[in-house]
C-alpha positions in Angstrom: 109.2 -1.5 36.1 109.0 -1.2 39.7 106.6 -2.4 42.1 103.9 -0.4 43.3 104.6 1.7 46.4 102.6 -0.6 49.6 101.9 0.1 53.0 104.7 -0.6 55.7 103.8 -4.3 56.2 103.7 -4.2 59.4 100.4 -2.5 59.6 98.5 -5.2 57.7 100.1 -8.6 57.3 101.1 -11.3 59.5 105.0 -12.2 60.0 106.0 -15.5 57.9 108.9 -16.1 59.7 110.8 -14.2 62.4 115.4 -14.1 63.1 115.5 -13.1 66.8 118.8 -12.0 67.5 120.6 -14.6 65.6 124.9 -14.6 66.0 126.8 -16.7 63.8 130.5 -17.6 64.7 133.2 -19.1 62.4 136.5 -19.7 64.5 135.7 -16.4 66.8 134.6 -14.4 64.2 131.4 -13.2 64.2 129.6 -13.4 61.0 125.9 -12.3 62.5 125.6 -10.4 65.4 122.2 -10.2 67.3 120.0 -9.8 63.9 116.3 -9.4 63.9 114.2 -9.8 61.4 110.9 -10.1 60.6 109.4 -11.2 56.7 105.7 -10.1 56.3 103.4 -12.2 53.7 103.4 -10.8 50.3 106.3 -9.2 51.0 109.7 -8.7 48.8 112.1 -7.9 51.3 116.1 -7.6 50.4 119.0 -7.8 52.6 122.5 -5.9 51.4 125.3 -5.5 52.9 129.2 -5.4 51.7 131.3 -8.7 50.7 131.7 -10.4 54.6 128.9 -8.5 55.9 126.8 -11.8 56.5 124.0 -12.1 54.1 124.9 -15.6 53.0 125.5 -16.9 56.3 122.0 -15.2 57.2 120.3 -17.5 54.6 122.2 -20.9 55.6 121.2 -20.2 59.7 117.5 -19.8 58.4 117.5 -22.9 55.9 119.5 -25.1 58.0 122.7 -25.5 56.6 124.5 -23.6 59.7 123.3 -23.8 63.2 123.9 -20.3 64.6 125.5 -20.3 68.3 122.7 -17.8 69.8 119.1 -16.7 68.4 116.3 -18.7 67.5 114.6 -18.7 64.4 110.5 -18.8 63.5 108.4 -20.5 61.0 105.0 -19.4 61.4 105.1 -19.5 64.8 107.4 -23.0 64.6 110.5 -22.5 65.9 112.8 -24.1 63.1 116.0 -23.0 64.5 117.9 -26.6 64.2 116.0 -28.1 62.5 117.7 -29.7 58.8 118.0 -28.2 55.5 114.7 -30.9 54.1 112.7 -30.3 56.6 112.7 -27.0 56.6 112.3 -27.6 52.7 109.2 -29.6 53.4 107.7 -27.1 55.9 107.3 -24.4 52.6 110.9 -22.3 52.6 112.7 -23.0 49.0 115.8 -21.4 48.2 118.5 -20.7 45.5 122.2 -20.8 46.2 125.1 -18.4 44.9 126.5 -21.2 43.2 124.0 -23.1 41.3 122.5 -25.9 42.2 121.4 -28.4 40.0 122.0 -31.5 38.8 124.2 -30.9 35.3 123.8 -34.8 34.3 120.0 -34.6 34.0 117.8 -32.5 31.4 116.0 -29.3 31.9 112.8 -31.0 32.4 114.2 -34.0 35.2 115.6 -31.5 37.3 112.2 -30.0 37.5 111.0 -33.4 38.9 113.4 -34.2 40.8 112.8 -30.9 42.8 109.1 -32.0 43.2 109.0 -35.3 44.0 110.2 -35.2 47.5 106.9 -33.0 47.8 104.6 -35.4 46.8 103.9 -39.0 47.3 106.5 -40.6 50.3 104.9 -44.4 49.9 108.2 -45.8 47.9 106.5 -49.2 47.5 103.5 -47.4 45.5 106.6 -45.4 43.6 108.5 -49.2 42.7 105.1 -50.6 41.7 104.1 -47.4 39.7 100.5 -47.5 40.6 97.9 -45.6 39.2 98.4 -42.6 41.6 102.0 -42.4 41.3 101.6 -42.3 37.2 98.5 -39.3 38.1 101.0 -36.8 40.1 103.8 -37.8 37.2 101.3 -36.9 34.6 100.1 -33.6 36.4 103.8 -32.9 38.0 105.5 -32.8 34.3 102.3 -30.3 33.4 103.0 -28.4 35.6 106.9 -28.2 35.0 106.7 -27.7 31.4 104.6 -24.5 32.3 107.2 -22.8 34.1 109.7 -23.5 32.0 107.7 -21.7 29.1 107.2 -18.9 31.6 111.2 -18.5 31.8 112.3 -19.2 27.7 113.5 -22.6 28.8 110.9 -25.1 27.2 112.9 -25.2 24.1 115.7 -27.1 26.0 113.4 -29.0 28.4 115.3 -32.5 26.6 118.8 -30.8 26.9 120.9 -31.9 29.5 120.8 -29.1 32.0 125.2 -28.8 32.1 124.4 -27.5 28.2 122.6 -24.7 29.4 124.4 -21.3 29.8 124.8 -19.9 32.6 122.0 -17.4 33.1 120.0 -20.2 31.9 120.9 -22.4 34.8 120.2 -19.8 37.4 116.8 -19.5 35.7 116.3 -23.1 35.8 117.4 -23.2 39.5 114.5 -20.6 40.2 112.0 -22.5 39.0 113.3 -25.9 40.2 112.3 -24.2 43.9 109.0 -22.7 42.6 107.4 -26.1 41.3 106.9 -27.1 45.2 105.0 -23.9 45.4 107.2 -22.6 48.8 105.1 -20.1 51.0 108.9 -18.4 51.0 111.1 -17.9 48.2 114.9 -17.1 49.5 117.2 -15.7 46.7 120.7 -15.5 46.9 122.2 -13.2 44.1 119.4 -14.8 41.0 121.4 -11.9 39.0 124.8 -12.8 40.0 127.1 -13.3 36.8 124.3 -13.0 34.4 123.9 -10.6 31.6 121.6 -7.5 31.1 119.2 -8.7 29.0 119.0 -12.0 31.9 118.8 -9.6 34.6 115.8 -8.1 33.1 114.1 -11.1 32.7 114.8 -12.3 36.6 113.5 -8.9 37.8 109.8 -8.8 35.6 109.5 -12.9 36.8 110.8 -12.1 40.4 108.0 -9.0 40.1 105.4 -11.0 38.5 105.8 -13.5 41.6 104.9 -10.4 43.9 102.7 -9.3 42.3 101.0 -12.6 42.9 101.3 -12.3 46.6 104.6 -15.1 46.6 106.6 -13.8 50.0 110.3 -13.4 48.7 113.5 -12.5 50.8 116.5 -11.4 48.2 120.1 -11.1 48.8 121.7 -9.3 45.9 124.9 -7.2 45.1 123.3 -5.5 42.1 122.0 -2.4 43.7 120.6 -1.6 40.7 117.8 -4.9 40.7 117.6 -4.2 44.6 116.3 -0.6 44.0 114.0 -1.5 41.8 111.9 -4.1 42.7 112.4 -4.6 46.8 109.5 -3.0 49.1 111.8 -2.8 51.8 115.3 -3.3 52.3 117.7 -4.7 55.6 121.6 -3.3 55.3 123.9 -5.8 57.0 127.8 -4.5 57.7 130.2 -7.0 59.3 127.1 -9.0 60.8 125.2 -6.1 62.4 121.8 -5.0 61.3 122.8 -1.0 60.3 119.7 0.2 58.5 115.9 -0.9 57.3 113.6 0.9 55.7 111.8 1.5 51.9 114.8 1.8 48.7 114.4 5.6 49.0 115.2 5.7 52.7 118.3 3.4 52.0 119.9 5.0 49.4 119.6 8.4 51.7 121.0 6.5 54.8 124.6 8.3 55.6 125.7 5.0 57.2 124.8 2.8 54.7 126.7 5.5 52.4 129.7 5.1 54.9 129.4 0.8 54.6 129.6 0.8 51.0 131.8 3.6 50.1 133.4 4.8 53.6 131.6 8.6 52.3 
């Protein structure tokens, strides 16, 4: 399945966020070099590059877990550029990490709510005392959790601890622990990483069903394969430079993304 060919997004929808040329240093070495970029609502954009081309690094400046040395960084309109990882979180950008993150101690179904709490009431006093309120968004919050984890084969196990899971299992559970908060922006990094065919296929028809459902989603992924298939438009990073953008088709035709990946 692949999605269905759309305008360039520039001509019709307004920029979600904007990367004005952001540079990344570790120790003199520059990891990103001067990238722009610009993700458009509705949009499923992917960024690709080779091993050290800066694609992780990209996703840790925008979500706050680096502070890049030059650039600044745009939230509709809000400039985010240092601000930290949970507030960032809280303004409507969720994201997945290579290595998954979740909490292995807890079951399927806690991590869920653990990963929507900190959206929803912040009085801790009305939390201790359990009011009336606070028992309301539990009810409608644990509703709301099991229904996603139907949507991804994982209500079975909502009870199981969530270290029993296998491993394509717990990138699937790490998906939806950042969808329950309903993000305006959905940041993937590698969902099909390490995970089998069958898994792979899954991620792509639920990462396509999002879409299709207007969700705005920036994917970093190795698997060329997933990238073709389901990305509108696609952003080539090479030893932190921005080398190519443009549709799959345009991509897989570019002689110097050829060159970047295979040295053709």
């Amino acid at each position: 399945m692949k999605p269905e060919l759309m305008e360039n997004p520039k001509n019709n929808k307004s920029a979600v966020f904007k990367v004005e040329q952001l540079t990344k240093r570790f120790d003199g070495v520059t990891a990103l070099d001067k990238v722009n970029i610009e993700l458009f609502a509705g949009e499923l954009l992917s960024v690709i590059g080779p091993n050290g081309s800066g694609k992780t690094t990209l996703f840790n400046c925008i979500t706050g877990f680096l502070n890049p040395e030059e650039g600044r960084i745009f939230f509709y309109d809000k400039e985010i550029t240092h601000l930290a990882p949970d507030k960032i979180s809280l303004m409507g950008i969720g994201r997945t990490f290579q290595n998954v993150s979740i909490f292995p101690s807890l079951s399927v179904l806690d991590n869920m709510l653990v990963s929507i709490q900190q959206h929803q009431e912040e009085n801790n006093l009305k939390r201790i005392l359990h009011t009336k309120d606070i028992q309301l968004l539990e009810k409608e919050a644990t509703e709301h959790a099991l229904e996603f984890l139907d949507k991804v084969k994982l209500y079975d196990f909502r009870n199981d601890l969530a270290t029993n899971l296998v491993y394509g299992q717990r990138k699937m559970l790490e998906f939806v622990c950042v969808l329950i908060s309903n993000p305006a922006v959905i940041m993937l990094d590698e969902p099909a990483a390490g995970v089998n065919t069958s898994m792979v296929d899954e991620m792509k028809e639920f990462i396509l069903a999002l879409n299709a459902e207007e969700k705005t989603i920036l994917l970093v992924e190795h698997n060329m394969g997933v990238v073709m298939d389901i990305s509108q438009r696609i952003i080539v990073l090479d030893h932190g430079i921005k080398i190519a953008e443009g549709s799959p088709e345009e991509i897989r035709n570019n002689e110097q993304v050829q060159e970047a990946y295979f040295g053709k």
